[in-house]
C-alpha positions in Angstrom: -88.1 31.5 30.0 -85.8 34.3 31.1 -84.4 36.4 28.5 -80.6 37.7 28.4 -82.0 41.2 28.8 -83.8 40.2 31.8 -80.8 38.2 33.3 -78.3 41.4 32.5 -80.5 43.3 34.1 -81.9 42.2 37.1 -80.4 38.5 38.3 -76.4 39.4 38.1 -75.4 41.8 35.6 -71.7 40.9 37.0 -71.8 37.5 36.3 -73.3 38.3 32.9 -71.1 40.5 32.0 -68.3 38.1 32.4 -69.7 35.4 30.7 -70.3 37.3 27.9 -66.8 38.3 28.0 -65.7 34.9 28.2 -67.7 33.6 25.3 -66.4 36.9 23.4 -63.0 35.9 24.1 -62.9 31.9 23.4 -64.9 32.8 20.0 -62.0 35.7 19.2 -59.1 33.2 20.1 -60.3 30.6 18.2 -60.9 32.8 15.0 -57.2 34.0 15.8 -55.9 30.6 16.0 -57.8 29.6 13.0 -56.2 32.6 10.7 -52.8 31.5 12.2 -53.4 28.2 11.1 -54.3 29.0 8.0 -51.6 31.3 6.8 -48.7 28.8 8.2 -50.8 26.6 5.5 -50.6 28.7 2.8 -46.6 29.8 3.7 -45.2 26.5 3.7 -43.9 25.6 0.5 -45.1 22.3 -0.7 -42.6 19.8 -1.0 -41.2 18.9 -4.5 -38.9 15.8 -5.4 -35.1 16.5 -6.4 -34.6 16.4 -9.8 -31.2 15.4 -11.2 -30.1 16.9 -14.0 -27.2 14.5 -14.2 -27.8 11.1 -13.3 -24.9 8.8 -13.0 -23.8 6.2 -15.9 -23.4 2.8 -13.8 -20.8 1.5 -16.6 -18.6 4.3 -15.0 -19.1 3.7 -11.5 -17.1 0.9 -9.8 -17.4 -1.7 -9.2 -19.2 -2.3 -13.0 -16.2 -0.6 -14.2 -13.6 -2.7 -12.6 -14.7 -5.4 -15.7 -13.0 -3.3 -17.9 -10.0 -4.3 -16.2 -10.6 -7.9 -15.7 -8.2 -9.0 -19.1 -5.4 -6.8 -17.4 -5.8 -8.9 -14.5 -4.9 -11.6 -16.7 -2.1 -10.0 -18.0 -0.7 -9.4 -14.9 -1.0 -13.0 -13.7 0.1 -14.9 -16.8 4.0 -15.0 -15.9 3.4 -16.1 -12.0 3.1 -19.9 -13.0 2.2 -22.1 -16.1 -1.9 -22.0 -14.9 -2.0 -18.8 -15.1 -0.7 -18.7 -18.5 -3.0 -21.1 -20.0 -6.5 -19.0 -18.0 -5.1 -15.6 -19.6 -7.5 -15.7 -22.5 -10.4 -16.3 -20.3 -9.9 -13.4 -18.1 -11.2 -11.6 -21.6 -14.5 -12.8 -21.2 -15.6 -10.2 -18.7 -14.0 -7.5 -20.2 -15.3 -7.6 -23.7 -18.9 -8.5 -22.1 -18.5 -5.3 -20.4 -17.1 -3.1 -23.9 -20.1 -4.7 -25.5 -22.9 -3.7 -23.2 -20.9 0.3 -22.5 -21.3 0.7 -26.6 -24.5 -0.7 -27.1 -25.8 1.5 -24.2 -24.1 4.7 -25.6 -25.4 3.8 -29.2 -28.9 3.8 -27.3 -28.5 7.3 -25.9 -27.0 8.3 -29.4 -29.7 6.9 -31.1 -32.6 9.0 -28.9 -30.7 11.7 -29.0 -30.3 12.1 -33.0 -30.5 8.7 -34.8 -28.7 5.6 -36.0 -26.5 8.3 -37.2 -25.8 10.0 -33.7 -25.9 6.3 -32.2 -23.2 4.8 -34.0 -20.7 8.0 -33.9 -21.5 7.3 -30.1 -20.6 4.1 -29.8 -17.6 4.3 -31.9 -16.5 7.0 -29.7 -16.8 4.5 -26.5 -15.4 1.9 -28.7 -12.4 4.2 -29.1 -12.1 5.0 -25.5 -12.2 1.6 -24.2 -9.8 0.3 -26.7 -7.1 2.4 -25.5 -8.1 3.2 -21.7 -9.2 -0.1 -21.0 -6.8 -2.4 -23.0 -3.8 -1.3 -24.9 -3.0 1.1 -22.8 -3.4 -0.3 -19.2 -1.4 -3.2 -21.0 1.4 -1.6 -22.2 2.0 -0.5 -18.6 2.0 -4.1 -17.2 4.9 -4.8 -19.3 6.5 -1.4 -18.9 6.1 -2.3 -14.7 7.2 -6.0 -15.2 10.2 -4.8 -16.9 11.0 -2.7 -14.2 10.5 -4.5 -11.1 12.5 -7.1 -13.0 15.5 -5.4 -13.5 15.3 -3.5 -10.4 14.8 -6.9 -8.4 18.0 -7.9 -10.3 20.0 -4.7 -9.2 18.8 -5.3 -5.5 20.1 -8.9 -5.3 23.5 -7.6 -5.8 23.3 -5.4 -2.7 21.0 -7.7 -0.6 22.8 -10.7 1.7 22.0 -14.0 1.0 20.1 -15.0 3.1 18.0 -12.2 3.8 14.4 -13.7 3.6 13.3 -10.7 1.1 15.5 -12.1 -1.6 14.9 -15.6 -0.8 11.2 -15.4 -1.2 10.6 -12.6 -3.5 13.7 -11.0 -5.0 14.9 -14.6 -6.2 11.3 -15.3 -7.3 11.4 -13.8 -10.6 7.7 -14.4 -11.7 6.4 -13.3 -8.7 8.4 -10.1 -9.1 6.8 -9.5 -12.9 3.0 -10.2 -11.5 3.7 -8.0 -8.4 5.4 -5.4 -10.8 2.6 -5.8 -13.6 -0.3 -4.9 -10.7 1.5 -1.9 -8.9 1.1 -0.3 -12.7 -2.0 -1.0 -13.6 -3.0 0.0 -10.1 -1.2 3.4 -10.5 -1.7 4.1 -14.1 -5.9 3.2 -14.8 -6.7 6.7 -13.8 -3.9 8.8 -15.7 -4.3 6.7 -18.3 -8.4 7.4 -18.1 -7.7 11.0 -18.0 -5.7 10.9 -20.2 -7.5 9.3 -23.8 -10.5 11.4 -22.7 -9.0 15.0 -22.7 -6.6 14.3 -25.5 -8.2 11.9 -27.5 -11.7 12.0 -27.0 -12.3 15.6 -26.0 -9.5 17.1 -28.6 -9.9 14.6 -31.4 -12.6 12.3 -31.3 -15.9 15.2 -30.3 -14.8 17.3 -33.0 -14.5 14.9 -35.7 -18.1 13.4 -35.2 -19.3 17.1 -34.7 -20.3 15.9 -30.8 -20.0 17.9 -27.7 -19.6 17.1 -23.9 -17.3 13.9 -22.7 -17.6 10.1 -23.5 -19.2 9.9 -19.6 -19.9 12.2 -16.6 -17.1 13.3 -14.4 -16.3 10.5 -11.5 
């Protein structure tokens, strides 16, 4: 066999020479390649799931919350005909399913957080808020916009010809006027009103009472 010495030296030194310049070079590129590789590896961060510090109370969200509105709903419609009326009470049945399962959940987090103690001063507190955001409240201003959709109806018949369609089918409808009048308030007083009970009541009254801190839910 002939060695590399002999080869060098007497068959081609030239064509020797640059194949050992080749191999020289492939073996250097791929040990450059490999450190390349390598320290992208160990740069790029490993990827780490979110984590929410906050997660969101579905009783708040909509459209859950929109059941604590359902007896309003009721409300609104009771004075458009005698049907109506009589199915009032059941639009209830929603509502308080809704107050129940909000309080029993808050009493839940109370309860990990510091107790039966801690739990029921939570749900107390949500009891609080839903009994005056959610239904004396939003009810109040049904009858507040009844009233005045009523009397304003009244005030435009005076001015309005007879037989102008508007006040043949609606101003002249007095029960439709109410219901339409009872939804344009709840419809433009539910957040207010929210905002209301929870900085004023809750926040200012309620919180420091029970010795609790933070709001009765997360910011929408």
């Amino acid at each position: 066999m002939i060695g590399h010495d002999h080869f060098r030296k007497n068959v081609n030194p030239d064509l020797y020479k640059g194949m050992y310049d080749h191999n020289k070079n492939t073996s250097q590129g791929y040990s450059n390649n490999q450190v390349q590789q390598d320290e992208v590896t160990i740069s790029q961060p490993q990827h780490k799931p979110d984590i929410k510090s906050h997660e969101k109370d579905p009783y708040t969200e909509y459209p859950l919350r929109g059941f604590a509105y359902t007896n309003e709903v009721g409300v609104a419609l009771k004075d458009l005909n005698p049907t109506c009326g009589k199915l009032e009470k059941f639009f209830w049945v929603p509502a308080l399913s809704y107050f129940a399962l909000d309080i029993a959940d808050k009493f839940k987090q109370g309860k990990e957080e510091g107790g039966n103690v801690r739990g029921v001063q939570y749900g107390i507190r949500q009891g609080i808020f839903h009994a005056l955001s959610s239904a004396a409240l939003p009810m109040i201003a049904i009858d507040i916009g009844k009233e005045v959709f009523e009397k304003g109806a009244h005030q435009l018949k005076k001015v309005v010809s007879n037989d102008n369609i508007i006040k043949k089918k609606f101003l002249n409808n007095t029960p439709l006027v109410k219901t339409v009048g009872g939804f344009a308030a709840l419809i433009m007083a539910a957040k207010p009103i929210d905002k209301f009970v929870e900085h004023y009541v809750i926040k200012k009254a309620i919180n420091p009472l029970f010795g609790l801190k933070g709001e009765h839910e997360p910011k929408k």
